[in-house]
Backbone atoms as SQL, in Angstrom:
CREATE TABLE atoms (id INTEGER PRIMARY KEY, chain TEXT, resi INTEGER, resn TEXT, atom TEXT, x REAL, y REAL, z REAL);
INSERT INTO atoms VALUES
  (1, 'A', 1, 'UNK', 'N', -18.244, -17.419, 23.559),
  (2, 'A', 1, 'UNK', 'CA', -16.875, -16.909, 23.560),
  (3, 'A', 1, 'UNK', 'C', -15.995, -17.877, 22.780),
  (4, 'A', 2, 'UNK', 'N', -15.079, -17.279, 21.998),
  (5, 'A', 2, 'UNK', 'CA', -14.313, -18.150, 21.396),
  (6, 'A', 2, 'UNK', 'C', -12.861, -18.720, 22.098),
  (7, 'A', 3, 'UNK', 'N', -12.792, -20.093, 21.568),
  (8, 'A', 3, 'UNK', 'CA', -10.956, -19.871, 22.985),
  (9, 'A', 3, 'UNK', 'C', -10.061, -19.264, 21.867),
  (10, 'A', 4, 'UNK', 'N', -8.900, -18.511, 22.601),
  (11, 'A', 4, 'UNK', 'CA', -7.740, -18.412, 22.033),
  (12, 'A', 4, 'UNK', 'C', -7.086, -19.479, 20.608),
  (13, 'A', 5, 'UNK', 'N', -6.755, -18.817, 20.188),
  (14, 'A', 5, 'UNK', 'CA', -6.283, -19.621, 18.995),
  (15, 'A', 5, 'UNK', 'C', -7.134, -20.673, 17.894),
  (16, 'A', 6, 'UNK', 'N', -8.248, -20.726, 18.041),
  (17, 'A', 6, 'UNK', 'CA', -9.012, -20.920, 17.132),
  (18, 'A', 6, 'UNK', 'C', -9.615, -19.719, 16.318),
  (19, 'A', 7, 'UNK', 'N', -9.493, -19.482, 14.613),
  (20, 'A', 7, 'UNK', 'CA', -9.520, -18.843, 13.743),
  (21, 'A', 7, 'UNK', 'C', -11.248, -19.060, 13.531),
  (22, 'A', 8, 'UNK', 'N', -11.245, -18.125, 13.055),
  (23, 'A', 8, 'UNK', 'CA', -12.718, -17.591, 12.955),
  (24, 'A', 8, 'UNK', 'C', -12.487, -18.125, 11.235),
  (25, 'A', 9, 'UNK', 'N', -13.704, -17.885, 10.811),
  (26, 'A', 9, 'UNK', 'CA', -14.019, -18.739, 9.362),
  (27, 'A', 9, 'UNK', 'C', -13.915, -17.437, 8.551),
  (28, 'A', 10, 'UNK', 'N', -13.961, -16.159, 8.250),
  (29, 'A', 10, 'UNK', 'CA', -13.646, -15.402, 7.104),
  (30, 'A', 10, 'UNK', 'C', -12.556, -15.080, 7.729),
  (31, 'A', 11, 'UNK', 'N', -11.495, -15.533, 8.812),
  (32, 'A', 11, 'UNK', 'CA', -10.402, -14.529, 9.319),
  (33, 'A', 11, 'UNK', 'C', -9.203, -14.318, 7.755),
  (34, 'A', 12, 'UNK', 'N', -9.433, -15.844, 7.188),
  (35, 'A', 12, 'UNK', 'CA', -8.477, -16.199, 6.354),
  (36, 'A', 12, 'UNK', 'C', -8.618, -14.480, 4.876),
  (37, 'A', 13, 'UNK', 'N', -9.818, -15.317, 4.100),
  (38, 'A', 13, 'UNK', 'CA', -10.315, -14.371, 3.164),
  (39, 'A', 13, 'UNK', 'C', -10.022, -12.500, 3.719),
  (40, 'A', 14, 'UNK', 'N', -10.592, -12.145, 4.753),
  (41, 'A', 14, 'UNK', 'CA', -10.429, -10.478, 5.018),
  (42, 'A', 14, 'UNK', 'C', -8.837, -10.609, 5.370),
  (43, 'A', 15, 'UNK', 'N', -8.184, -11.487, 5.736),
  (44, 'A', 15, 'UNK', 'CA', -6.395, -11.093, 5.364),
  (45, 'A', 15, 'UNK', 'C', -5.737, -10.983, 4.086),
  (46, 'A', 16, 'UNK', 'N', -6.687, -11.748, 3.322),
  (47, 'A', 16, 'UNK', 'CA', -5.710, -11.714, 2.076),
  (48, 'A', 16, 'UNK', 'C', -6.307, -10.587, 1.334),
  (49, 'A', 17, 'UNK', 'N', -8.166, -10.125, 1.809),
  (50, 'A', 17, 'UNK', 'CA', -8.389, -9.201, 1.052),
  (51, 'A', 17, 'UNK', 'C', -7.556, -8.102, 1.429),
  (52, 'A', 18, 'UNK', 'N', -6.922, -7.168, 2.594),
  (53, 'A', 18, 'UNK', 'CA', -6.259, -6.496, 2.573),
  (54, 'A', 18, 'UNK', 'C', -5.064, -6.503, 2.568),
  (55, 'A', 19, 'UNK', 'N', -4.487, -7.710, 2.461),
  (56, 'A', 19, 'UNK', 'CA', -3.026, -8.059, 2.081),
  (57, 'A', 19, 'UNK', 'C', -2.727, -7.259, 0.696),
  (58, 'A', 20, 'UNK', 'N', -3.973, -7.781, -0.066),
  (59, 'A', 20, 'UNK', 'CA', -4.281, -7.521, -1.782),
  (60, 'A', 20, 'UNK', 'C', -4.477, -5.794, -2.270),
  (61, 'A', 21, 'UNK', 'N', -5.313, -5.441, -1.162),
  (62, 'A', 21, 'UNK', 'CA', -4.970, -3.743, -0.733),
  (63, 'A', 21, 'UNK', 'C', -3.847, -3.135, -1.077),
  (64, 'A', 22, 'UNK', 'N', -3.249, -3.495, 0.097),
  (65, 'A', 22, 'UNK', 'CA', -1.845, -3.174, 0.412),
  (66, 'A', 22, 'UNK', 'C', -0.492, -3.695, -0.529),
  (67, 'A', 23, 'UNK', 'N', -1.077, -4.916, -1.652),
  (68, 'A', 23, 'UNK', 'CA', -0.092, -4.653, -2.448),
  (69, 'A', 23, 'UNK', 'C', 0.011, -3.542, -3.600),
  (70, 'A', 24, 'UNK', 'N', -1.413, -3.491, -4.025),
  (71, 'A', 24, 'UNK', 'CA', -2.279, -2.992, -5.004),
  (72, 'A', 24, 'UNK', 'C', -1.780, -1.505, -4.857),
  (73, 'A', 25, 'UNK', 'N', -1.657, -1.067, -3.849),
  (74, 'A', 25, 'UNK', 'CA', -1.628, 0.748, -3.247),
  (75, 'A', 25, 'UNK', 'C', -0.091, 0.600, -3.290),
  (76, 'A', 26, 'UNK', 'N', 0.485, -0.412, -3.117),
  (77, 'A', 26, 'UNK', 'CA', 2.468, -0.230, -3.402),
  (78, 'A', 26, 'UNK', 'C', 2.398, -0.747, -5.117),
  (79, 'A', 27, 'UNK', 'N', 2.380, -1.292, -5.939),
  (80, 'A', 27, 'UNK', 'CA', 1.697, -1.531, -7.155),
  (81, 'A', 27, 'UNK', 'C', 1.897, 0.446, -7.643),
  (82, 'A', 28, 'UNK', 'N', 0.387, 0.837, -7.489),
  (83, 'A', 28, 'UNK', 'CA', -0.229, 2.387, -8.043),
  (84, 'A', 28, 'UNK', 'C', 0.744, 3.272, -7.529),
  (85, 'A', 29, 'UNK', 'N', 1.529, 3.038, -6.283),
  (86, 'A', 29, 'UNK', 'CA', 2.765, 4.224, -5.922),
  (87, 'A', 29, 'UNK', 'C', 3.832, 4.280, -7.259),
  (88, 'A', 30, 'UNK', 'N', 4.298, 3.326, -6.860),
  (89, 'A', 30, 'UNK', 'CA', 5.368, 2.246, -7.615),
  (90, 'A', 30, 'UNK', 'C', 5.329, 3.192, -8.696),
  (91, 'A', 31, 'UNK', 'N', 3.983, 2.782, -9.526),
  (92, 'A', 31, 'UNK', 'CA', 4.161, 2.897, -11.071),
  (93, 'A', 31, 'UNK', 'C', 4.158, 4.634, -11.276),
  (94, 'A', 32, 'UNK', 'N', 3.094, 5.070, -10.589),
  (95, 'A', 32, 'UNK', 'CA', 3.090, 6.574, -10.691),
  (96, 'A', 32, 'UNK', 'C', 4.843, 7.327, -10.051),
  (97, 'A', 33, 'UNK', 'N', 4.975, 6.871, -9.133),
  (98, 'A', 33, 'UNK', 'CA', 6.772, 7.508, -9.123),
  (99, 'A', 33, 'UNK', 'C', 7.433, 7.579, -10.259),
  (100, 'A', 34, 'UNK', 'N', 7.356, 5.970, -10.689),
  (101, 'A', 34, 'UNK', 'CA', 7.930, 6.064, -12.082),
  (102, 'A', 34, 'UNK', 'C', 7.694, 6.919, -12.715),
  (103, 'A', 35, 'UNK', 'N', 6.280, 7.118, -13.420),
  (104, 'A', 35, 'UNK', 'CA', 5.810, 7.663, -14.503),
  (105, 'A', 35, 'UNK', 'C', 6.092, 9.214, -13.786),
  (106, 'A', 36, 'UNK', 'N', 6.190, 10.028, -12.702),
  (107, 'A', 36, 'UNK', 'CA', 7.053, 10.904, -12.279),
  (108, 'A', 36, 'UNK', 'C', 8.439, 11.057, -12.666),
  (109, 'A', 37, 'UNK', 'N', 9.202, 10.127, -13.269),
  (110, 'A', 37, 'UNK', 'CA', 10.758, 10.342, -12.614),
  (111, 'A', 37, 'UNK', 'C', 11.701, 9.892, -11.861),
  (112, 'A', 38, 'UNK', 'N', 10.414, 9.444, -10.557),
  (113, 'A', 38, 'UNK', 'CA', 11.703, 9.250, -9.323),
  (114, 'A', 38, 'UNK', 'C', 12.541, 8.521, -9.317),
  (115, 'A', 39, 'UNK', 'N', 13.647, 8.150, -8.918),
  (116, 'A', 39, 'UNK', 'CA', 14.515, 7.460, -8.725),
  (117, 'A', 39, 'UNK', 'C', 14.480, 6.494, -7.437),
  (118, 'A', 40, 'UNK', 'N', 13.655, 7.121, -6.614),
  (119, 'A', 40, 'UNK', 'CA', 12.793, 6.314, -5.518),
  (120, 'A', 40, 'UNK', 'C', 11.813, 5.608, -5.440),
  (121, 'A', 41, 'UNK', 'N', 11.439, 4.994, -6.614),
  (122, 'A', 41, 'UNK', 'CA', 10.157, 4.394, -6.828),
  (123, 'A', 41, 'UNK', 'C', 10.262, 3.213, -6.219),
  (124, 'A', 42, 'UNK', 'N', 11.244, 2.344, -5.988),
  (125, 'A', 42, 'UNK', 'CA', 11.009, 0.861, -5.384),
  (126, 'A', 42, 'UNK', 'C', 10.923, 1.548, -4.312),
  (127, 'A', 43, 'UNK', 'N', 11.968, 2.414, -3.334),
  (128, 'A', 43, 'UNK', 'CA', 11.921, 2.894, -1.916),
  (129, 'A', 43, 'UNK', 'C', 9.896, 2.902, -1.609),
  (130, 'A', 44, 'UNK', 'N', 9.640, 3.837, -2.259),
  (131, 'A', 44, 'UNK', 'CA', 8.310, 4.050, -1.979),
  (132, 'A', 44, 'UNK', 'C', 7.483, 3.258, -1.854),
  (133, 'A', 45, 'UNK', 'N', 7.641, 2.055, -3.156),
  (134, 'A', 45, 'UNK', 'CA', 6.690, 0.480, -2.876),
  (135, 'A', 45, 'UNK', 'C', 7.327, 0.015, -1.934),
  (136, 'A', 46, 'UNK', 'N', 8.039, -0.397, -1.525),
  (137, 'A', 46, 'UNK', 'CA', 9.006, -0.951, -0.331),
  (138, 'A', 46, 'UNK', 'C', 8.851, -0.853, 0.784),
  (139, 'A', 47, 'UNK', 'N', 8.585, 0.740, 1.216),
  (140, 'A', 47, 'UNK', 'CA', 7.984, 1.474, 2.216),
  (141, 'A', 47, 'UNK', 'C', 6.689, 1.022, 2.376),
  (142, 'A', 48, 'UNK', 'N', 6.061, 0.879, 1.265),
  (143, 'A', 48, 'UNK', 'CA', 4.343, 0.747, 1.515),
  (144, 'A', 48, 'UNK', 'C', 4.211, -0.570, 1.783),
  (145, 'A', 49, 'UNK', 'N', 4.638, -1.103, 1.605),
  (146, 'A', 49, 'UNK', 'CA', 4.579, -2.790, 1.711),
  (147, 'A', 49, 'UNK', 'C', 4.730, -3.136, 3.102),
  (148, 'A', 50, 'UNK', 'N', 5.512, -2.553, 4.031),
  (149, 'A', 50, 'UNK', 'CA', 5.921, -2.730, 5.562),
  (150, 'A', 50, 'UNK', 'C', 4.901, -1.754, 6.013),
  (151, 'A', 51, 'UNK', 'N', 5.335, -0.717, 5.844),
  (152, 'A', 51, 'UNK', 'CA', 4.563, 0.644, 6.912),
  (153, 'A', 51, 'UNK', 'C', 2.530, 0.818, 6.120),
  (154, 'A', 52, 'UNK', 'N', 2.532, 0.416, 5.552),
  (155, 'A', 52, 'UNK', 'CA', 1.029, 0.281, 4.602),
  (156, 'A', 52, 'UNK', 'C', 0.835, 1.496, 4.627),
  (157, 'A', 53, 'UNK', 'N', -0.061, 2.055, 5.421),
  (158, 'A', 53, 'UNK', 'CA', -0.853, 3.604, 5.123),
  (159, 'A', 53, 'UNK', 'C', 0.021, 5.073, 5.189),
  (160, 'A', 54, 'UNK', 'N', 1.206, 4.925, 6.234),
  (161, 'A', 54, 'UNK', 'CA', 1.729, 6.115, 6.459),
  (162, 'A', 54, 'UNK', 'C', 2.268, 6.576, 4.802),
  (163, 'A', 55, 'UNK', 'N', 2.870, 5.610, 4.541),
  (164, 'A', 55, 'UNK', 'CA', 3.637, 6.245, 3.492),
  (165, 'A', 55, 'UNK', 'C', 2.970, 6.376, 2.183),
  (166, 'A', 56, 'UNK', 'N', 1.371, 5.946, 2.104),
  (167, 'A', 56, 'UNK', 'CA', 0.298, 6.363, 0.953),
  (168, 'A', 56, 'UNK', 'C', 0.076, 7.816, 1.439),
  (169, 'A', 57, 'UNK', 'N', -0.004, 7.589, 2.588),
  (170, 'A', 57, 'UNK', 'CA', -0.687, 9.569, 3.263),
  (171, 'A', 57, 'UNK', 'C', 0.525, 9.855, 2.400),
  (172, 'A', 58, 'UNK', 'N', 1.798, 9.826, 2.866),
  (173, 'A', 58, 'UNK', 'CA', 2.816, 10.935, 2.656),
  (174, 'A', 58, 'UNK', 'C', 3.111, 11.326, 1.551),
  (175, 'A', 59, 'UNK', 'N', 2.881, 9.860, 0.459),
  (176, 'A', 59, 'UNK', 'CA', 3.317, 9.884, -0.880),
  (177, 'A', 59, 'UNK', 'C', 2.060, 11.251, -1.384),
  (178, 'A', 60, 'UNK', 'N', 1.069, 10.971, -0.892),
  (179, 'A', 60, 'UNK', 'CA', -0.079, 11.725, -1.360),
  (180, 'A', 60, 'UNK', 'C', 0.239, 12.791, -1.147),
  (181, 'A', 61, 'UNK', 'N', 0.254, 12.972, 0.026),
  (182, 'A', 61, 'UNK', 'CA', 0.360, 14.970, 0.569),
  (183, 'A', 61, 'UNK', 'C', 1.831, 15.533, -0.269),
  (184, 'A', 62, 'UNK', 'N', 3.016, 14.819, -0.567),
  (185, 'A', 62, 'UNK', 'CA', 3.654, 15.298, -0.949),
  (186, 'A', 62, 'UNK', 'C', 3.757, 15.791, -2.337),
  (187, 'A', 63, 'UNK', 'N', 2.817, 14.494, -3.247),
  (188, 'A', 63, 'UNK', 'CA', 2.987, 14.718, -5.100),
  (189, 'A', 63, 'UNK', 'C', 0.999, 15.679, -5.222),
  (190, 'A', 64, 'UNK', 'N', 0.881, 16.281, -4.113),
  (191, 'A', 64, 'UNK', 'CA', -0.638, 16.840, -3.676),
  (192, 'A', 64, 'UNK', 'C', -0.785, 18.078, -4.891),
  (193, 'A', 65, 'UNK', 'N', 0.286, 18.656, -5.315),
  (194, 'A', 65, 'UNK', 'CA', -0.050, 19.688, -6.084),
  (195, 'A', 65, 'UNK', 'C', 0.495, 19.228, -7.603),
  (196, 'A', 66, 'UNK', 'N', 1.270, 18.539, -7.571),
  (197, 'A', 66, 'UNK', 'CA', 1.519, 17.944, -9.328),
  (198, 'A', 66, 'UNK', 'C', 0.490, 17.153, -10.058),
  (199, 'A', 67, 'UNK', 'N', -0.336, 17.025, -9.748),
  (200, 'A', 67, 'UNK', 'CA', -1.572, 16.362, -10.341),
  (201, 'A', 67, 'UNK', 'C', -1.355, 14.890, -10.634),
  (202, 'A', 68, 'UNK', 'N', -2.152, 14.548, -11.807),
  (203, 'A', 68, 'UNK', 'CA', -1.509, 13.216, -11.989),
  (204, 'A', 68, 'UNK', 'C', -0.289, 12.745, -13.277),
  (205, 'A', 69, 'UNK', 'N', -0.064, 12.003, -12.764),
  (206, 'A', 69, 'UNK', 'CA', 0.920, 11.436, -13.711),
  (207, 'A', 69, 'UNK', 'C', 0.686, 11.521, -14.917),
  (208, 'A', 70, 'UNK', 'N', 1.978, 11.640, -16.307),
  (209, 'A', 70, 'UNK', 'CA', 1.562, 11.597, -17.703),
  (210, 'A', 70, 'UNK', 'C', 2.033, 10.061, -18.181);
């Protein structure tokens, strides 16, 4: 059993790998809003950066029928 508060040895590395995720997926929002138009494009990275997944679902289901970006 481990005690409290001692860090496990990859705890470090698998945080930053999905830290790196989660910038990466506000990053690909970001730029595709843009390349949409929006005027909400930081809102959306902004959003993704705090809330992480909800607002990739939403961004998704919502731009679901415009295909991809030009």
């Amino acid at each position: 059993m481990i005690p409290l508060g001692i860090a496990l040895p990859w705890s470090l590395p698998l945080t930053l790998v999905i830290y790196g995720v989660v910038v990466a997926a506000a990053v690909w929002i970001y730029r595709d809003a843009k390349a949409r138009g929006s005027r909400y494009a930081p809102l959306w990275a902004l959003s993704t950066l705090v809330f992480t997944i909800v607002p990739v679902l939403a961004y998704l289901y919502l731009h679901r029928e415009a295909g991809p970006a030009r």
